[in-house]
C-alpha positions in Angstrom: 0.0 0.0 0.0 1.8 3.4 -1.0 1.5 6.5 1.0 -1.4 7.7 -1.4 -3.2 4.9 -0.5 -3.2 5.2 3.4 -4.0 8.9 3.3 -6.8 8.2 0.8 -7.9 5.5 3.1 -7.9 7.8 6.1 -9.7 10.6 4.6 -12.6 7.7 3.9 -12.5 6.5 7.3 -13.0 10.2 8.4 -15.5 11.1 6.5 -17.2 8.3 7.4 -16.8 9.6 11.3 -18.4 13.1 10.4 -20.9 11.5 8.2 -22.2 9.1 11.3 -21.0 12.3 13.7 -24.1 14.2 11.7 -26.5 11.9 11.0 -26.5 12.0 14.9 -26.9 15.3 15.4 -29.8 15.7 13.1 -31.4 12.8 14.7 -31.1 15.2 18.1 -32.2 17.9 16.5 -34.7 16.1 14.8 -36.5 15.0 18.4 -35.7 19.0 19.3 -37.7 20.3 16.3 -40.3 18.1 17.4 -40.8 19.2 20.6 -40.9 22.6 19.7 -43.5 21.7 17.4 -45.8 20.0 20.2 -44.9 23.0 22.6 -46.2 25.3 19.8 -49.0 23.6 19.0 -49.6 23.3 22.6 -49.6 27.2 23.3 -52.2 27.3 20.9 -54.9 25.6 22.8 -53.6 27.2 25.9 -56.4 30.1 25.4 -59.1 27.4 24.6 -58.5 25.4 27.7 -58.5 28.4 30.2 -61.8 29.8 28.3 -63.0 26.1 29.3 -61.9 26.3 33.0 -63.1 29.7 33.3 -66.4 28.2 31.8 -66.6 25.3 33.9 -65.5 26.9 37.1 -68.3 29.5 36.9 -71.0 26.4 36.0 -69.2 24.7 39.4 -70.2 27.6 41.2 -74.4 27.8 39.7 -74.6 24.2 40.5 -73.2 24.8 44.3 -75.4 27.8 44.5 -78.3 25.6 43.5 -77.5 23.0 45.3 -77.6 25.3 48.5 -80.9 26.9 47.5 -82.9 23.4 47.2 -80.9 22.3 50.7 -82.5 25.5 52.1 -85.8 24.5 51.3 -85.6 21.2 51.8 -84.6 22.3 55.4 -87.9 24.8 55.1 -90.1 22.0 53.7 -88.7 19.6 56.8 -90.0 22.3 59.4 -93.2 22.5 58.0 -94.0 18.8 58.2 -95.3 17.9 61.9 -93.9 15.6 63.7 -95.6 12.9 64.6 
């Protein structure tokens, strides 16, 4: 093997090495794009599920109101009924 030969041979074996060296690195960056993409995609439905909460919280708090009022005259209905 002449001296060509081995540097030739070197310079494949290297390139090889920075070949694998990036197709790791993209693969990194690959999974890093992604979640940026979900975290993006997330923010987006951020407003839509506080809306929701906001929404359900304030039906949470008619229902308890409700629920209070027909305890309140249950406890009204109760005290009308003699006791026997």
């Amino acid at each position: 093997m002449t001296t060509s030969d081995v540097i030739s041979t070197g310079a494949l074996l290297t390139m090889g090495v920075i070949a694998f060296v990036l197709a790791m690195q993209y693969r990194s960056l690959y999974g890093i794009g992604q979640m940026i993409r979900d975290c993006k995609n997330a923010t987006r439905w951020v407003p839509i599920w506080e809306m929701e909460n906001r929404e359900l919280r304030s039906a949470l708090r008619a229902e308890k109101a409700h629920v209070e009022q027909l305890q309140r005259k249950l406890v009204l209905l109760q005290a009308m009924i003699p006791a026997a």
